[in-house]
C-alpha positions as YAML, in Angstrom:
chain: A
units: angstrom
residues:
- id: 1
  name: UNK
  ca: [26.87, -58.99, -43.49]
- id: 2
  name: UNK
  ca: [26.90, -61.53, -46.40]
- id: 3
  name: UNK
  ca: [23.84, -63.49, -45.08]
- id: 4
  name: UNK
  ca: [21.95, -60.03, -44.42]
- id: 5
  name: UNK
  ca: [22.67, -58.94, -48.13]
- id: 6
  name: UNK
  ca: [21.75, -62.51, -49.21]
- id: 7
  name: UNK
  ca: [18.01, -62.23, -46.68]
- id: 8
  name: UNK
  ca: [17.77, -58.54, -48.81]
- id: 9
  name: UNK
  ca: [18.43, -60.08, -52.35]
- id: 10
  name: UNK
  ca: [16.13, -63.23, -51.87]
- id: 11
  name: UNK
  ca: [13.36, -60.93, -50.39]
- id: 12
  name: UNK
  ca: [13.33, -58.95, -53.95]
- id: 13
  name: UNK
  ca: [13.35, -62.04, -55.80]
- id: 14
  name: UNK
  ca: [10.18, -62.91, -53.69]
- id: 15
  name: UNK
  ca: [8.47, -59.81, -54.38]
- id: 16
  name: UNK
  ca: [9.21, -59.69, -58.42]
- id: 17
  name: UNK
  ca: [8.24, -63.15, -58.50]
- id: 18
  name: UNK
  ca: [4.87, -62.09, -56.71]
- id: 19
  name: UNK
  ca: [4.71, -59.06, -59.39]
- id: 20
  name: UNK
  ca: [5.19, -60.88, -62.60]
- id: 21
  name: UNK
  ca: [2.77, -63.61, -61.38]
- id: 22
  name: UNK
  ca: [-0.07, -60.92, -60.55]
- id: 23
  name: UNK
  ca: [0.39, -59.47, -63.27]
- id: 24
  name: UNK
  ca: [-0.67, -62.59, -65.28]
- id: 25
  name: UNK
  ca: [-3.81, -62.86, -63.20]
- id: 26
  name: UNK
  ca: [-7.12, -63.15, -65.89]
- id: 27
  name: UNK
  ca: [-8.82, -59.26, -65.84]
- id: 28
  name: UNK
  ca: [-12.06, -59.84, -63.97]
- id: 29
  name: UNK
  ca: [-14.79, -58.82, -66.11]
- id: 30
  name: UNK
  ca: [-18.06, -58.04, -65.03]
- id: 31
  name: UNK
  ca: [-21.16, -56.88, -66.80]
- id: 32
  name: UNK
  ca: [-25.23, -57.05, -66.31]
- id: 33
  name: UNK
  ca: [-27.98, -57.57, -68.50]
- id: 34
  name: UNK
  ca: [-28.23, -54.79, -70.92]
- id: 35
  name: UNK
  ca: [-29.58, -55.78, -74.27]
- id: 36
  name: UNK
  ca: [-28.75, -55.43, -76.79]
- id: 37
  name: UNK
  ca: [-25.12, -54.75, -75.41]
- id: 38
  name: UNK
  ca: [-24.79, -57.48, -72.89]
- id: 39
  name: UNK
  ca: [-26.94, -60.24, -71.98]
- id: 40
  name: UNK
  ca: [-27.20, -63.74, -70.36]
- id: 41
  name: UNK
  ca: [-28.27, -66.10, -73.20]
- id: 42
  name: UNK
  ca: [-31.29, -67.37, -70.80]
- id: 43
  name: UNK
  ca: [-32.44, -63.75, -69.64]
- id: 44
  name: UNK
  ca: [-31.19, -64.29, -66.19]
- id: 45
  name: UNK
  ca: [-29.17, -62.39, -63.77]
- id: 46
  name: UNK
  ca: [-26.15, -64.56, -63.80]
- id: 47
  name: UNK
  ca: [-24.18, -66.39, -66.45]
- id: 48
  name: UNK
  ca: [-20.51, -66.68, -67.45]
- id: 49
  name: UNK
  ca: [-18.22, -66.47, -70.56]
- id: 50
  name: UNK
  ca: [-19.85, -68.19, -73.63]
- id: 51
  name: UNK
  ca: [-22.79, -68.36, -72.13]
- id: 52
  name: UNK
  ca: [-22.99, -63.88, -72.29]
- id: 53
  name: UNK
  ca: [-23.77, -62.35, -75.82]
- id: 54
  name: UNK
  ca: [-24.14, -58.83, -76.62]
- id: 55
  name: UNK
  ca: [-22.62, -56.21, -78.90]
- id: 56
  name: UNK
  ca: [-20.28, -55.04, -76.05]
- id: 57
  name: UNK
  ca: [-19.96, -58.81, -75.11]
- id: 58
  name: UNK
  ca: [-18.49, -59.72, -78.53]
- id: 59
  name: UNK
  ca: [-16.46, -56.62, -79.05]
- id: 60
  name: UNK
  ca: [-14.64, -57.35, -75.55]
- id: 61
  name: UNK
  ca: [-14.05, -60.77, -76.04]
- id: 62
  name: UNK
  ca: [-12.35, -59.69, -79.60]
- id: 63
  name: UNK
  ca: [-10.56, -56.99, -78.01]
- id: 64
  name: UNK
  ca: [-8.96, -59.40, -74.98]
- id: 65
  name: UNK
  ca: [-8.24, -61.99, -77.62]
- id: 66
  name: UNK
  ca: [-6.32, -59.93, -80.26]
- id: 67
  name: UNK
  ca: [-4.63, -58.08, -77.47]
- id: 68
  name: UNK
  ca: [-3.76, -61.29, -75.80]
- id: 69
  name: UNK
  ca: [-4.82, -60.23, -71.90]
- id: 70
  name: UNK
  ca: [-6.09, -62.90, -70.37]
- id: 71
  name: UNK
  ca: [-9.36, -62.27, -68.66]
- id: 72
  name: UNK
  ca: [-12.83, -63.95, -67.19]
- id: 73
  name: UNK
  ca: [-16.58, -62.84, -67.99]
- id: 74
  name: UNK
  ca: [-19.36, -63.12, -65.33]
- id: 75
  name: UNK
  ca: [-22.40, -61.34, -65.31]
- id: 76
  name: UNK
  ca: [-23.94, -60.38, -62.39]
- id: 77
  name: UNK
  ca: [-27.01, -58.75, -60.71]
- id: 78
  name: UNK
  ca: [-27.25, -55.66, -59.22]
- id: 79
  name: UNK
  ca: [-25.56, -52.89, -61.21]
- id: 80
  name: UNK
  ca: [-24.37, -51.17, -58.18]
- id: 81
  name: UNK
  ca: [-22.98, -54.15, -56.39]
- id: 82
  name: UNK
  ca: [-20.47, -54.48, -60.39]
- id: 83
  name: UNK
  ca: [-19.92, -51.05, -60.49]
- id: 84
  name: UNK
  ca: [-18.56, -51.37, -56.46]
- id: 85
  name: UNK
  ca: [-16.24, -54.09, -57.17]
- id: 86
  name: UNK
  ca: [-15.33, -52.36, -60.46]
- id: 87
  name: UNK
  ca: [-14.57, -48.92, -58.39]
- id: 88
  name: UNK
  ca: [-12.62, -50.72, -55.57]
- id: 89
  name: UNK
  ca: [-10.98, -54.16, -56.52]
- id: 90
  name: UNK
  ca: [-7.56, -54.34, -58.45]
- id: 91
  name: UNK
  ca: [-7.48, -56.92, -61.86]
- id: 92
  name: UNK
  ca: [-11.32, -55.90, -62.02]
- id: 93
  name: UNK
  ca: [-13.65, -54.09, -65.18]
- id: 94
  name: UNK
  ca: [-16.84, -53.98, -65.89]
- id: 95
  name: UNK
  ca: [-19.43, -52.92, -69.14]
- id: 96
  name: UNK
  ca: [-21.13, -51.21, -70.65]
- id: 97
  name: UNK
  ca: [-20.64, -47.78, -68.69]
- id: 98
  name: UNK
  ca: [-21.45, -44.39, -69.83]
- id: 99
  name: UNK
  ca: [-18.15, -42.48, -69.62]
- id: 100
  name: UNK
  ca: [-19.81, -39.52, -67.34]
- id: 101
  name: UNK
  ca: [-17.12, -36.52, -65.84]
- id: 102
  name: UNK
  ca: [-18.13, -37.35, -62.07]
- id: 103
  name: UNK
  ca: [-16.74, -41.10, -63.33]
- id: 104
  name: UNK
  ca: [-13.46, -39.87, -65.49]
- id: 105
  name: UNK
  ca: [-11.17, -39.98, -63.01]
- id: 106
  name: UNK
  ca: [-12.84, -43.03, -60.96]
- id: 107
  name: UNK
  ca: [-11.61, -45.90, -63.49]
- id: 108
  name: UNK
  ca: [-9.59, -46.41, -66.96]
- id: 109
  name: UNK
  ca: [-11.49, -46.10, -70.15]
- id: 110
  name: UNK
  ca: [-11.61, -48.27, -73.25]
- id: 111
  name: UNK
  ca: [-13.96, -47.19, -75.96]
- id: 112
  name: UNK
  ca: [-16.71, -45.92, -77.31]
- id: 113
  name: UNK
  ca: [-18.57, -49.62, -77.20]
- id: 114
  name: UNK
  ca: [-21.42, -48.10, -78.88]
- id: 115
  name: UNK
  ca: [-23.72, -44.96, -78.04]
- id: 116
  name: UNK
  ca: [-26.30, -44.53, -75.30]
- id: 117
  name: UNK
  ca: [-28.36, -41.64, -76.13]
- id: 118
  name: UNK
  ca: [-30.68, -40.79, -73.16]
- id: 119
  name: UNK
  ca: [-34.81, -40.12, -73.97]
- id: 120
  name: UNK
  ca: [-37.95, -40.16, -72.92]
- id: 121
  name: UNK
  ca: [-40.14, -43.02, -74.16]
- id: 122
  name: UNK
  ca: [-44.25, -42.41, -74.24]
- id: 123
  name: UNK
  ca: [-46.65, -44.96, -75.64]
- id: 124
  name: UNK
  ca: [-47.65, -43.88, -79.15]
- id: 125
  name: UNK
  ca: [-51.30, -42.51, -77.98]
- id: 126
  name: UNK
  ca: [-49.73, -40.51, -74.92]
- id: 127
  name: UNK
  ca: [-50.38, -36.76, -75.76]
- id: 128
  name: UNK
  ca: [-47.04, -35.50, -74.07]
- id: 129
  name: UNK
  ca: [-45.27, -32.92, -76.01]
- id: 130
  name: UNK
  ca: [-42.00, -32.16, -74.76]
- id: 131
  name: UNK
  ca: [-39.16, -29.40, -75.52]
- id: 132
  name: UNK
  ca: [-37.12, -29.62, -72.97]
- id: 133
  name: UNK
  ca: [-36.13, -31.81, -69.54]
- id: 134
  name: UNK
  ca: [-38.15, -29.14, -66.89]
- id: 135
  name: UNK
  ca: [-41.23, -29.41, -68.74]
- id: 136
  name: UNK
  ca: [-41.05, -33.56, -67.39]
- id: 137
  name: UNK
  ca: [-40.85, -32.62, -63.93]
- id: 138
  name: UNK
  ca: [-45.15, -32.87, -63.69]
- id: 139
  name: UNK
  ca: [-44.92, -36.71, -64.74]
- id: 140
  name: UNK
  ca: [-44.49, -40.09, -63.11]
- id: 141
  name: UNK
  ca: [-41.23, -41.31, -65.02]
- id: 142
  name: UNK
  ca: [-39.65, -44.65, -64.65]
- id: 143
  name: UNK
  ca: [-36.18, -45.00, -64.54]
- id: 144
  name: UNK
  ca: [-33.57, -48.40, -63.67]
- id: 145
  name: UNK
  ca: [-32.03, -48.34, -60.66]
- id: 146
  name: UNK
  ca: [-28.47, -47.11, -60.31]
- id: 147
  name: UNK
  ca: [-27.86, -46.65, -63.71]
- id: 148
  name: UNK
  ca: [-26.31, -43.21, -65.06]
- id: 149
  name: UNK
  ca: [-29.34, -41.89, -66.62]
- id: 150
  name: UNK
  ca: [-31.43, -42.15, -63.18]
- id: 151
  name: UNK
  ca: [-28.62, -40.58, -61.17]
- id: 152
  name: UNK
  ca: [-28.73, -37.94, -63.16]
- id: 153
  name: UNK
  ca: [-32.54, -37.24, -63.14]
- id: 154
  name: UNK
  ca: [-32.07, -37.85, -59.34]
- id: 155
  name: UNK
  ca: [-29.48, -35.06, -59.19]
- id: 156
  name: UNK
  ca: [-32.12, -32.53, -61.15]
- id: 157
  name: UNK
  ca: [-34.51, -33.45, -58.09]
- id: 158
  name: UNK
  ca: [-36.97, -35.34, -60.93]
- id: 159
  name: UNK
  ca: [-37.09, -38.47, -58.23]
- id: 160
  name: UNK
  ca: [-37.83, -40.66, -60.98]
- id: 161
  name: UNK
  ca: [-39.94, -44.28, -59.76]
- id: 162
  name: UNK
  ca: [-37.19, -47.14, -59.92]
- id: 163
  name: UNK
  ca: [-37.26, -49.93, -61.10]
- id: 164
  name: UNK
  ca: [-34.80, -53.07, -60.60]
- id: 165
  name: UNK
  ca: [-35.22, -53.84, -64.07]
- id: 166
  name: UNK
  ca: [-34.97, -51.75, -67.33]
- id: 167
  name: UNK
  ca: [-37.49, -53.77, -68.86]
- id: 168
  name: UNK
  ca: [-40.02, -53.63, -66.15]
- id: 169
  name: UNK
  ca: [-40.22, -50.19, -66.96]
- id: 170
  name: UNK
  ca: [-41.85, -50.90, -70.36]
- id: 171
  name: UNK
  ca: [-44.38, -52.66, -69.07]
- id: 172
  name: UNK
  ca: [-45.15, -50.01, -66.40]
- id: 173
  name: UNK
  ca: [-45.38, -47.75, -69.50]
- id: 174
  name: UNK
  ca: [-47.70, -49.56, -71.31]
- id: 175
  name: UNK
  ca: [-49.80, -50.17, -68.04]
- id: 176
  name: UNK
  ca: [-49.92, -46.52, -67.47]
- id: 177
  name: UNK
  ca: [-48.38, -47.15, -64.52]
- id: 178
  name: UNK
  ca: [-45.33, -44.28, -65.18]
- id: 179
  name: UNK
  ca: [-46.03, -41.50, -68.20]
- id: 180
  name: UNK
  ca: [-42.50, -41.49, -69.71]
- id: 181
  name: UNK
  ca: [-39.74, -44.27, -69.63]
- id: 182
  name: UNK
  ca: [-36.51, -42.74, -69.27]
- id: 183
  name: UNK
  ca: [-34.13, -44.51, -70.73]
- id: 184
  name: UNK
  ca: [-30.79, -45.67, -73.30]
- id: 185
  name: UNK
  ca: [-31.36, -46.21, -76.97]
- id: 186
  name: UNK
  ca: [-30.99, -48.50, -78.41]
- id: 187
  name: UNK
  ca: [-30.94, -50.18, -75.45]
- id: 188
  name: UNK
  ca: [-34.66, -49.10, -74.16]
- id: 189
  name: UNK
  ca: [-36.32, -50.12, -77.57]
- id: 190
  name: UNK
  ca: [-34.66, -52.99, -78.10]
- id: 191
  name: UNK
  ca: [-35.86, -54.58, -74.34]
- id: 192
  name: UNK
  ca: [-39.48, -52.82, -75.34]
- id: 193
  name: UNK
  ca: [-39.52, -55.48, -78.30]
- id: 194
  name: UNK
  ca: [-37.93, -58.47, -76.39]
- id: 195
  name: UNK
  ca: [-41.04, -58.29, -74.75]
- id: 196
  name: UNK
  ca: [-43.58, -57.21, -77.17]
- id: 197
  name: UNK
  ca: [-43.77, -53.82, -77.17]
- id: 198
  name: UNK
  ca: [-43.44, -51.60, -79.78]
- id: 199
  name: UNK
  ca: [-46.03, -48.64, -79.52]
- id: 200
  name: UNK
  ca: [-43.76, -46.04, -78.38]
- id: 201
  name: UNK
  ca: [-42.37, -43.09, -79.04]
- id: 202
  name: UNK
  ca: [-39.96, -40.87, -78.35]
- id: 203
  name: UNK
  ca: [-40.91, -37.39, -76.81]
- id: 204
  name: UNK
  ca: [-37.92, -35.86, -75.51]
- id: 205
  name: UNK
  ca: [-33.60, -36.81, -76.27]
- id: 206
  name: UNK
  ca: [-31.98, -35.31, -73.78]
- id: 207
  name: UNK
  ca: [-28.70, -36.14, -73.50]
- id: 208
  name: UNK
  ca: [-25.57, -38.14, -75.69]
- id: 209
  name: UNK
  ca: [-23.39, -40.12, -74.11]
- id: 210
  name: UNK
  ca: [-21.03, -43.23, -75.11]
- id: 211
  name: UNK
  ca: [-20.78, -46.56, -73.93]
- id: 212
  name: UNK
  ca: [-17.08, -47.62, -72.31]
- id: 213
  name: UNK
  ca: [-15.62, -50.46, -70.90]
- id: 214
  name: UNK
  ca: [-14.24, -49.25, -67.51]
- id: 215
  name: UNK
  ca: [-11.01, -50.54, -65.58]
- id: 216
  name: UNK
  ca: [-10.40, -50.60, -62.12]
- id: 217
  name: UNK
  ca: [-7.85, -47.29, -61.71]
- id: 218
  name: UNK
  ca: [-4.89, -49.85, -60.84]
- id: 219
  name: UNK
  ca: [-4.99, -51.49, -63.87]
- id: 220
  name: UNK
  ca: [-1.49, -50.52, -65.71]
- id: 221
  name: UNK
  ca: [-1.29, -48.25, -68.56]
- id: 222
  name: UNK
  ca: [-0.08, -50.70, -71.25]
- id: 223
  name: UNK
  ca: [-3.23, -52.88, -70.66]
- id: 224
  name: UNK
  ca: [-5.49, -50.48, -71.22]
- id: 225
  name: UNK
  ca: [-2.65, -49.40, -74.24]
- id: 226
  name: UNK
  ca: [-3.25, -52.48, -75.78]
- id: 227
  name: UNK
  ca: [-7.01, -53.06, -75.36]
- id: 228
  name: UNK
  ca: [-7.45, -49.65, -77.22]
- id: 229
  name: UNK
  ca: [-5.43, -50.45, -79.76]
- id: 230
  name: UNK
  ca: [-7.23, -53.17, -80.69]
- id: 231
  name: UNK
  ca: [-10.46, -51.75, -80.43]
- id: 232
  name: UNK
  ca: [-9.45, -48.91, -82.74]
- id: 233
  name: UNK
  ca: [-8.03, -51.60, -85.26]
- id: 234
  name: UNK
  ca: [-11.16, -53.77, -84.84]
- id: 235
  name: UNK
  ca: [-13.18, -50.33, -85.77]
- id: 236
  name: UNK
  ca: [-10.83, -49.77, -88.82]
- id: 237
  name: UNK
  ca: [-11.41, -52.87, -90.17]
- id: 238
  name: UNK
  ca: [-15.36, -52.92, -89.99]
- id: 239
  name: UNK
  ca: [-15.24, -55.04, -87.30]
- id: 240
  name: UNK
  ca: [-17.19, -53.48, -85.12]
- id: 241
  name: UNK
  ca: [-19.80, -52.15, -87.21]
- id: 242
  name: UNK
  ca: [-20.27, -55.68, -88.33]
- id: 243
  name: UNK
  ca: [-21.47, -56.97, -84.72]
- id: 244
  name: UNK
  ca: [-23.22, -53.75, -84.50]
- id: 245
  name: UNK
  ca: [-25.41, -55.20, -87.29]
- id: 246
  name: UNK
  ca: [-26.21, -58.72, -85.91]
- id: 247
  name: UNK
  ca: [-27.96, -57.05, -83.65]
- id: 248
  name: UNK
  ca: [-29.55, -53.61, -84.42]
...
């Protein structure tokens, strides 16, 4: 009896042991390139920690570091294969992601990053007049694959032409390959300028939506407590507005 209570007690020594050191496991975080909120410093589709710059890309690492979570930053091409191991692997998160109500219950939320209003770009001399999202259905728009923006479009039965990259999009644009470039801003304009392009306009906003970093639904509740806490003291302080402006 004494050796079976001793087997019990050593097995739930095991197991806390196992628990405490899980729980100190680094957060995986995962991200893509999405100027001007993440990006790899040489425009390619992978890099790691300092090596990843960004608005959301500073705020996070200010966030992990004043809340003292340790974590790891890799960025990563496709969006859907992040947003996969985001959705289904424990100790995992990934940003930016628009906080959407088919996602709310998917992950845990820490945010707003920054906004991501949704709109329709034209090139300054296109004469499309737009008042609402219908009236778009009779035009070729682009749209980046995966993201929230095209889903949605998808959903409205717009079938938008995808492309792998946001950016490409621009240039499609300005080759008249697509009429209107649906996309984020600031993110859409600022890409439009990384590569020279700045004769557009806006013909249609169609939607508001924020920007969140989103955790895997196992992560616990006093992580996520203390990530948001220090993003809503960073705010207070000007913190955030201040990396907001090396940027924008």
């Amino acid at each position: 009896m004494f050796n079976r209570l001793m087997f019990v007690l050593l097995c739930c020594c095991a197991f806390a042991v196992r628990a405490q050191d899980t729980s100190d496991q680094p957060i995986v975080l995962l991200t893509e390139n999405f100027p001007p909120y993440n990006m790899a410093d040489d425009g390619k589709n992978f890099a790691t920690d300092t090596h990843i710059r960004g608005i959301a890309a500073d705020l996070v690492r200010e966030m992990f570091k004043r809340a003292d979570i340790p974590y790891s930053l890799t960025l990563r091409f496709p969006w859907e294969r992040i947003y996969k191991l985001g959705l289904e692997k424990p100790g995992y998160g990934v940003f930016v992601m628009a906080r959407l109500p088919e996602r709310e219950n998917s992950f845990k939320w820490v945010g707003p990053l920054g906004p991501d209003d949704w709109i329709l770009l034209a090139r300054a001399d296109s004469p499309i007049k737009l008042e609402t999202l219908a009236q778009a259905r009779r035009y070729k728009i682009g749209a980046y694959k995966g993201d929230a923006i095209e889903l949605s479009l998808t959903e409205k039965g717009m079938n938008p032409v995808i492309a792998l990259r946001d950016q490409d999009n621009a240039s499609k644009l300005k080759a008249g390959e697509i009429d209107l470039w649906a996309t984020g801003d600031p993110a859409g304009r600022y890409l439009a300028r990384q590569l020279g392009i700045t004769d557009l306009k806006t013909v249609l906003r169609f939607n508001s939506a924020s920007l969140f970093l989103a955790l895997n639904k196992n992560t616990p509740d006093e992580v996520v407590a203390k990530l948001q806490m220090a993003l809503d003291e960073m705010r207070s302080q000007g913190f955030v507005d201040e990396v907001m402006g090396r940027y924008l």
